[in-house]
Residue frames as a rotation matrix with the C-alpha (Angstrom) as fourth column:
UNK 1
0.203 -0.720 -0.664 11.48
-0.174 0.641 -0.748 102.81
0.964 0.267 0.005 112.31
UNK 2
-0.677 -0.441 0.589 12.28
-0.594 -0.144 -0.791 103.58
0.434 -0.886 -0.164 116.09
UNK 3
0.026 0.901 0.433 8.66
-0.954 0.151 -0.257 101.97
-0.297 -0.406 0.864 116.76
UNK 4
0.722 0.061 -0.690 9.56
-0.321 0.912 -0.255 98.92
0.614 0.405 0.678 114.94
UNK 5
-0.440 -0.898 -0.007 13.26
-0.306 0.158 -0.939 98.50
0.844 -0.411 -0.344 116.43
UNK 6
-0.703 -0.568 0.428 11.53
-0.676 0.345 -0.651 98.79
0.222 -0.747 -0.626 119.72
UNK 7
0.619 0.772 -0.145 8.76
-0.775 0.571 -0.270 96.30
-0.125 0.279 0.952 118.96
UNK 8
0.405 -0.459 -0.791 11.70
-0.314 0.742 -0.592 93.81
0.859 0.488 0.157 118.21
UNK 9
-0.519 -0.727 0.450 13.36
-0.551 -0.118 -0.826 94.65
0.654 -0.676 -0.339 121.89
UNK 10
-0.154 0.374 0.915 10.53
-0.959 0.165 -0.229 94.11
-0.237 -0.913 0.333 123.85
UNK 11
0.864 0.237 -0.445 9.92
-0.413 0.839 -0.354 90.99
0.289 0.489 0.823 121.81
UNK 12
0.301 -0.951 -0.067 13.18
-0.289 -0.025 -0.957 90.11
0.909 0.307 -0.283 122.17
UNK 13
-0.845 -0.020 0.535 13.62
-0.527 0.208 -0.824 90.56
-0.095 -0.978 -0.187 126.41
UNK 14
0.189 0.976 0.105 9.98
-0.891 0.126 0.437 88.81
0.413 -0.176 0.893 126.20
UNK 15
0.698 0.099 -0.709 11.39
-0.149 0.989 -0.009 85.34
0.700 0.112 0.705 125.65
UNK 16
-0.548 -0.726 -0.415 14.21
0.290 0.301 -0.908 85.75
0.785 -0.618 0.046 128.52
UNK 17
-0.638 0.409 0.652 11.44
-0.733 -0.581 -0.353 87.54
0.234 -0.704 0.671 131.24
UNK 18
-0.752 0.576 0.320 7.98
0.403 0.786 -0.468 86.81
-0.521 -0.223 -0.824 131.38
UNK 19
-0.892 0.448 0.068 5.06
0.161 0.174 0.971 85.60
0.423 0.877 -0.227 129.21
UNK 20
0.216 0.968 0.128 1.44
-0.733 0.074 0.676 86.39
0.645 -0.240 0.725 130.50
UNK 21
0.645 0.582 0.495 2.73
-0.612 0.005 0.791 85.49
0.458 -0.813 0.360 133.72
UNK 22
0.921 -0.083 0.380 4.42
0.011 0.982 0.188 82.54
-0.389 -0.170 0.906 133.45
UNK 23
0.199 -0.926 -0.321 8.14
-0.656 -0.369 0.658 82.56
-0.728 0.080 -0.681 133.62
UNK 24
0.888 -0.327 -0.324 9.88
-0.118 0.517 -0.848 80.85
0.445 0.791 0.421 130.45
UNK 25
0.145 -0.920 0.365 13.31
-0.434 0.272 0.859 78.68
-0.889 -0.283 -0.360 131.25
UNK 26
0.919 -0.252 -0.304 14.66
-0.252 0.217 -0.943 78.49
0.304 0.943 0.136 128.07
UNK 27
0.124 -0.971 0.202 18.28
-0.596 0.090 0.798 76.33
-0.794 -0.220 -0.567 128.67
UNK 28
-0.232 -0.514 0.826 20.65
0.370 0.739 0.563 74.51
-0.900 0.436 0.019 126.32
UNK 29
-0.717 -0.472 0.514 19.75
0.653 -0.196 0.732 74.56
-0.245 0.860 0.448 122.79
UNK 30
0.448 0.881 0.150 16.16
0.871 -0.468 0.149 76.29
0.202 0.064 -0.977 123.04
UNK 31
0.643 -0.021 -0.765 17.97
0.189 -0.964 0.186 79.53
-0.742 -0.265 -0.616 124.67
UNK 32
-0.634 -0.734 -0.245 20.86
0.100 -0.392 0.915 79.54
-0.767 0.555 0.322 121.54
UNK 33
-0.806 0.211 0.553 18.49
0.499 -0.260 0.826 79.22
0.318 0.942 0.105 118.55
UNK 34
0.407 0.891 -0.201 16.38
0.882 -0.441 -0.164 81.78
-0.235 -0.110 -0.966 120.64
UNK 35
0.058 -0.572 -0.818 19.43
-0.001 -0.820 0.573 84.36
-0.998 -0.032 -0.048 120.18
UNK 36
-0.896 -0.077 0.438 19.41
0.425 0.143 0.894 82.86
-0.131 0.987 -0.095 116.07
UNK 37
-0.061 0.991 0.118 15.40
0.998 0.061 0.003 83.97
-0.004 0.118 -0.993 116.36
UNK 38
0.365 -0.241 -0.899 16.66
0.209 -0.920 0.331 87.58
-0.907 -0.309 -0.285 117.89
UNK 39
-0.345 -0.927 -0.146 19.22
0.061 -0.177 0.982 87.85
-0.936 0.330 0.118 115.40
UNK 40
-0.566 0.582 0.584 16.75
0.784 0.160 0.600 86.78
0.256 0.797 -0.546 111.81
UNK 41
0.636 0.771 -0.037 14.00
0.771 -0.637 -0.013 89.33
-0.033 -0.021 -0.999 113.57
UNK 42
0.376 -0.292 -0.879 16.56
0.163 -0.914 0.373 92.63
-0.912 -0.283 -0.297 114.32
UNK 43
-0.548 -0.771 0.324 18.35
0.644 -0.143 0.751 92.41
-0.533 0.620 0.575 111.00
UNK 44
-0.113 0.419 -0.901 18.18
0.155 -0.888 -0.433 95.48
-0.982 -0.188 0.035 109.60
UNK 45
-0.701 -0.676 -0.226 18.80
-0.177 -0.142 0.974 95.03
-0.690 0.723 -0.020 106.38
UNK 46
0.039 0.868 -0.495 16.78
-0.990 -0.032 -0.135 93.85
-0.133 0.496 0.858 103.23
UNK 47
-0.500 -0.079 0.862 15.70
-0.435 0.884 -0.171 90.53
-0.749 -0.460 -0.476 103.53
UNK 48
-0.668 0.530 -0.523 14.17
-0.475 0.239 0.847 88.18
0.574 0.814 0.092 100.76
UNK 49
0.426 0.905 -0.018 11.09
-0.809 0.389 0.441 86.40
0.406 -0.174 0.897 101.15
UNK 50
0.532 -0.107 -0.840 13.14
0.183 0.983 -0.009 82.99
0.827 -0.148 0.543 101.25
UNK 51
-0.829 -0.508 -0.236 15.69
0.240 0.058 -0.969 84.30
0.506 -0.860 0.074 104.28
UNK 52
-0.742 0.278 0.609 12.54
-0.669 -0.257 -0.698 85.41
-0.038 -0.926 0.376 106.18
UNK 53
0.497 0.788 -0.362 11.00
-0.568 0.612 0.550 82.12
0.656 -0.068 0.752 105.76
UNK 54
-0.267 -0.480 -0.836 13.92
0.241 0.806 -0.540 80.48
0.933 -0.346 -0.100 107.67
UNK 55
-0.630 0.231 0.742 12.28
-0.671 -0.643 -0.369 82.48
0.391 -0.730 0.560 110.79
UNK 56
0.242 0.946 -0.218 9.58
-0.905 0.301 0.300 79.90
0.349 0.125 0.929 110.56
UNK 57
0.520 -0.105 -0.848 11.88
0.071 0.994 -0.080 76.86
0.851 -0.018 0.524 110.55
UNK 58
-0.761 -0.532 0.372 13.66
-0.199 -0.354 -0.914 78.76
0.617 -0.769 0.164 114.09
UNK 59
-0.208 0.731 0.650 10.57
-0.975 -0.212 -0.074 79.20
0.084 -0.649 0.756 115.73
UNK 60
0.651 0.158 -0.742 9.81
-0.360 0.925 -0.119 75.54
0.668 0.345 0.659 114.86
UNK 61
0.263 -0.860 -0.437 13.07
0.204 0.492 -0.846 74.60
0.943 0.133 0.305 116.20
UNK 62
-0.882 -0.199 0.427 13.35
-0.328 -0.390 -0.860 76.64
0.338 -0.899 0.279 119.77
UNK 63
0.168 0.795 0.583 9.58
-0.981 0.194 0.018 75.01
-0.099 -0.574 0.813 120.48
UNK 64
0.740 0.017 -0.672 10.78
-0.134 0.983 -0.123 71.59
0.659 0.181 0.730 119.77
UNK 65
-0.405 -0.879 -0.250 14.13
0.149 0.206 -0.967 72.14
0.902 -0.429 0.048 121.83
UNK 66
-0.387 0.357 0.850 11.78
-0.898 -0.355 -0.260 73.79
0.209 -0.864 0.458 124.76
UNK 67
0.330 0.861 -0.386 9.79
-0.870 0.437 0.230 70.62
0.367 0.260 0.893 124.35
UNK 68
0.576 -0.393 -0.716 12.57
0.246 0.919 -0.307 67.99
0.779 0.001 0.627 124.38
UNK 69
0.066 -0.255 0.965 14.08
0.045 -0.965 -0.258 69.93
0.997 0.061 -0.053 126.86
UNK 70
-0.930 -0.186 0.316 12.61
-0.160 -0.571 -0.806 71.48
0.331 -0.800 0.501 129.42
UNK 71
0.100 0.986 0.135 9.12
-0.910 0.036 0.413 69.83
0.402 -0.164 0.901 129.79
UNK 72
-0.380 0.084 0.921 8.50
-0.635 0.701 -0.326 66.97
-0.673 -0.708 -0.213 132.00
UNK 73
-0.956 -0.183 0.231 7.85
-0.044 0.864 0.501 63.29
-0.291 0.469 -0.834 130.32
UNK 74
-0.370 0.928 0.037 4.13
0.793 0.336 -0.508 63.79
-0.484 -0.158 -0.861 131.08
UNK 75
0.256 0.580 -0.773 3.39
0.208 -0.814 -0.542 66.70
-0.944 -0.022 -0.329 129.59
UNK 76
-0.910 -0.264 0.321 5.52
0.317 0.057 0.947 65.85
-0.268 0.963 0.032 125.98
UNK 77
-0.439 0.504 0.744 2.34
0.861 0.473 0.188 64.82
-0.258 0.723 -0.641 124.56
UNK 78
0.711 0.527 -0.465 0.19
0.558 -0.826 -0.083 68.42
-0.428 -0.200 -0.881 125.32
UNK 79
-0.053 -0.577 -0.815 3.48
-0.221 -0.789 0.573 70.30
-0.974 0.210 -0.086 124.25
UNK 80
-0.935 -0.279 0.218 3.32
0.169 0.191 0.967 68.71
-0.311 0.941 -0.132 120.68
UNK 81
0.268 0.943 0.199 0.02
0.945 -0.217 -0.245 69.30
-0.187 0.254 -0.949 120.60
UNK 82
0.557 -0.337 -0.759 0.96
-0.049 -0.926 0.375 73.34
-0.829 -0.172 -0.532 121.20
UNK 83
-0.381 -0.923 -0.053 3.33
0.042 -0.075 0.996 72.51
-0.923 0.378 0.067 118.26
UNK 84
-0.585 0.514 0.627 0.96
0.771 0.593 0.233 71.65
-0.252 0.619 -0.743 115.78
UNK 85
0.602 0.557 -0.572 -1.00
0.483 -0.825 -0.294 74.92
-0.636 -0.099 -0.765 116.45
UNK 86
0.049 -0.691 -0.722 2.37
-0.289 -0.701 0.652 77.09
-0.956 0.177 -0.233 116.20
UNK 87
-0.707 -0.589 0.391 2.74
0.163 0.402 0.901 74.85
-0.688 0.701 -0.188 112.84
UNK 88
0.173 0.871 0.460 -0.88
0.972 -0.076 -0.222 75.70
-0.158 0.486 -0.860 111.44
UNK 89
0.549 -0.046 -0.835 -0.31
0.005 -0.998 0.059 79.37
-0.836 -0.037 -0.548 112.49
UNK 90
-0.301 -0.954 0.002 3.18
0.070 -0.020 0.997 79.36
-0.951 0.300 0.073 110.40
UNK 91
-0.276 0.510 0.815 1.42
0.829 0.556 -0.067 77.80
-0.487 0.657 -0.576 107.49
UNK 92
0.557 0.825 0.098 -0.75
0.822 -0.531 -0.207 80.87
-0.119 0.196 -0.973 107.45
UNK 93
0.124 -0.753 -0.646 2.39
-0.064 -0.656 0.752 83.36
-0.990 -0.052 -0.130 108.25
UNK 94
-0.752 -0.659 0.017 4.12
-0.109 0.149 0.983 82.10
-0.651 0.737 -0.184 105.44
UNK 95
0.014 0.601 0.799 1.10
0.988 0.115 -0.104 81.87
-0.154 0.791 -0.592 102.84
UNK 96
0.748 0.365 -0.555 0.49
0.345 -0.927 -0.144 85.48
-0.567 -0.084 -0.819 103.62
UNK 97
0.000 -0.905 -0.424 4.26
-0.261 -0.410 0.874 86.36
-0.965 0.111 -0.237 102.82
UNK 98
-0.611 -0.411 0.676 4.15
0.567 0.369 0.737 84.53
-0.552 0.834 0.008 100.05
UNK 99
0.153 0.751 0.642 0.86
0.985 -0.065 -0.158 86.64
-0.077 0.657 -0.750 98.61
UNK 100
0.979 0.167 0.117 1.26
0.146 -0.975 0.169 90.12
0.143 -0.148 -0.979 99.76
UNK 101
-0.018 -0.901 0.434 5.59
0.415 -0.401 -0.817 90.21
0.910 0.165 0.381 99.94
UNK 102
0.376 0.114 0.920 4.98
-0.579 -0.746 0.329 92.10
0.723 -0.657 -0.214 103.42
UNK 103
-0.264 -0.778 -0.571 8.03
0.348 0.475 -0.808 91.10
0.899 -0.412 0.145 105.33
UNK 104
-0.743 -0.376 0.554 7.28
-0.383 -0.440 -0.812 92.93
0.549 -0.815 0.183 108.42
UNK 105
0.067 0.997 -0.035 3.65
-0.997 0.068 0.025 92.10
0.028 0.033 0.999 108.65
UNK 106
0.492 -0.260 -0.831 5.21
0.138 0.965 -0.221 88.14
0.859 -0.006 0.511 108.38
UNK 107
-0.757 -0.496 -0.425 7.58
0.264 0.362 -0.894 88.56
0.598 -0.789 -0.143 111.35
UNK 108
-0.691 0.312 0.652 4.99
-0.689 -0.556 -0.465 90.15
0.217 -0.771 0.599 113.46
UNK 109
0.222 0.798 -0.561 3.05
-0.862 0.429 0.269 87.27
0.455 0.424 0.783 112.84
UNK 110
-0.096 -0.681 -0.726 5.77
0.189 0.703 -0.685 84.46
0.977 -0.203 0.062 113.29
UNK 111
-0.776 -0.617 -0.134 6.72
0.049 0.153 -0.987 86.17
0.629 -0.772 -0.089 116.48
UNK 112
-0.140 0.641 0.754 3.12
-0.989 -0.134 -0.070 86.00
0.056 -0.755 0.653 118.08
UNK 113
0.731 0.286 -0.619 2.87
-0.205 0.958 0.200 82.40
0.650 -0.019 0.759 117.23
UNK 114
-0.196 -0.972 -0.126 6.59
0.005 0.128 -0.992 82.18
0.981 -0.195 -0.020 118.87
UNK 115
-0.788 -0.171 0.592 5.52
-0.507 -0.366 -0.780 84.13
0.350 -0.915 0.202 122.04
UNK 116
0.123 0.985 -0.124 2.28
-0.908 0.162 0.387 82.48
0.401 0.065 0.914 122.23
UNK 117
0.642 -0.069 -0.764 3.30
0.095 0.995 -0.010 78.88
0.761 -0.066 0.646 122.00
UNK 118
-0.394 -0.501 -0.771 5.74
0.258 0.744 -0.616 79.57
0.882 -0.442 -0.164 124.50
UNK 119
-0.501 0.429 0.751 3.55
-0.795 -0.572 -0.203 81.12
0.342 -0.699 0.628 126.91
UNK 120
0.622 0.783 0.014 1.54
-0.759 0.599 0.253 77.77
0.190 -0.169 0.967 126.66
UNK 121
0.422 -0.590 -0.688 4.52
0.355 0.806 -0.474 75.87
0.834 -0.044 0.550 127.17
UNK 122
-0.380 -0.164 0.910 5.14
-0.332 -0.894 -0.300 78.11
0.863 -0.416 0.285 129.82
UNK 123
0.085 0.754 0.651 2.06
-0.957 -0.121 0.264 77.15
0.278 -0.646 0.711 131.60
UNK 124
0.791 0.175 -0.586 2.46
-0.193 0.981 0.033 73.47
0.581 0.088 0.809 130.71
UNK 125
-0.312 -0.940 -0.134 6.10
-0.319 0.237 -0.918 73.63
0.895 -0.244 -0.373 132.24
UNK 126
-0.668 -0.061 0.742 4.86
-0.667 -0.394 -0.633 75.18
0.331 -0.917 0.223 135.48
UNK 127
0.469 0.856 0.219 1.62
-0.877 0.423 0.226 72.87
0.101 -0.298 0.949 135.78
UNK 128
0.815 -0.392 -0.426 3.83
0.285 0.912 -0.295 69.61
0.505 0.120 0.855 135.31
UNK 129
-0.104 -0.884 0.457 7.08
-0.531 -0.339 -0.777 71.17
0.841 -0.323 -0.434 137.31
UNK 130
0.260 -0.138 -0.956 8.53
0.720 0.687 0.097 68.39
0.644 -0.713 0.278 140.24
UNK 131
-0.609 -0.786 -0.108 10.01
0.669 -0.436 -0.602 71.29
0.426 -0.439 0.791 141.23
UNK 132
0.144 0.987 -0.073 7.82
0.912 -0.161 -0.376 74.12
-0.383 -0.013 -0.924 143.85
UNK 133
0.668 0.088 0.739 7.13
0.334 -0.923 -0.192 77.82
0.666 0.375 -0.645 142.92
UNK 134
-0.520 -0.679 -0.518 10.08
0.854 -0.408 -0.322 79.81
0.007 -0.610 0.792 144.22
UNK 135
0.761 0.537 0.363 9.16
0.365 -0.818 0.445 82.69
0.536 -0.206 -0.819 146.25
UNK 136
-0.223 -0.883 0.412 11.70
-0.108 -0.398 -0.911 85.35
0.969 -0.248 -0.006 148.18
UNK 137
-0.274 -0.077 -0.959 9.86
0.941 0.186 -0.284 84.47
0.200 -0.980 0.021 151.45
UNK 138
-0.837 -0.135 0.530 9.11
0.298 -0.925 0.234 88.39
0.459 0.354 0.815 151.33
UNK 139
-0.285 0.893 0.349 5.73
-0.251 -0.421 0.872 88.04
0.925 0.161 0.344 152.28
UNK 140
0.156 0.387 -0.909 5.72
0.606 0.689 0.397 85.94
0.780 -0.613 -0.127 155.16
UNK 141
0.795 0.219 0.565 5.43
-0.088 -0.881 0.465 87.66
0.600 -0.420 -0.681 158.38
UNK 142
0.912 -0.352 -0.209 7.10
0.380 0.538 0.753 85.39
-0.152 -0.766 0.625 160.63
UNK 143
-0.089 -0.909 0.407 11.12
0.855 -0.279 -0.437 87.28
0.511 0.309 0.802 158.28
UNK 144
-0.301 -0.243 0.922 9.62
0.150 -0.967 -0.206 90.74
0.942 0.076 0.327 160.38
UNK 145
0.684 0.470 0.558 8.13
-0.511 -0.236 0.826 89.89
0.520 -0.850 0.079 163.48
């Protein structure tokens, strides 16, 4: 149980840190129905099949809000593309769940499609971003000499 809990944390800080590199800015509604995504994955309790399908229609939701969001005009098209995936994946999530009942074995799923897709939105932000790469300046010599 302790191995699962923290399998939910690190999942959990994933989507406010960083993804395979690539910082995630989740703002507005993408960063609340990421705390509704937190909230559906920690619940301890027993869940039915139908309340942990609504996990699917979150995840759904927090990549469309990242999308409309926080992605640049030019790069919409490539993020819906990235949606479509996450929406095949789901597909499969949720078939499984529906054969084999194996709630945990469904979120663990969901939430790689979740972290995944936004890692690739992630990448897509940063590659399309008006905005440059912040650095602390740390490195340069000229702050010590």
């Amino acid at each position: 149980m302790l191995c699962k809990f923290m399998a939910i944390v690190t999942f959990s800080l994933s989507i406010y840190s960083v993804i395979f590199g690539e910082s995630v800015d989740l703002t507005g509604t993408a960063a609340s129905r990421a705390i509704t995504a937190i909230n559906i994955t920690t619940n301890p309790g027993n869940i039915t099949i139908e309340e942990a399908l609504e996990y699917s229609k979150v995840t759904i939701e927090i990549i469309e809000d990242f999308i409309n969001d926080d992605l640049a005009a030019v790069a919409k098209s490539e993020g819906y593309e990235i949606l479509e995936n996450v929406r095949d994946g789901l597909n499969f999530c949720e078939s499984e769940l529906k054969t084999t009942e194996d709630i945990w074995s469904y979120k663990i799923c969901t939430n790689a499609l979740l972290r995944n897709g936004l890692a690739a939105l992630a990448a897509l932000q940063n590659q399309y971003s008006s905005k440059p790469p912040t650095t602390s300046g740390a490195g340069r010599m000229k702050l010590f000499w």
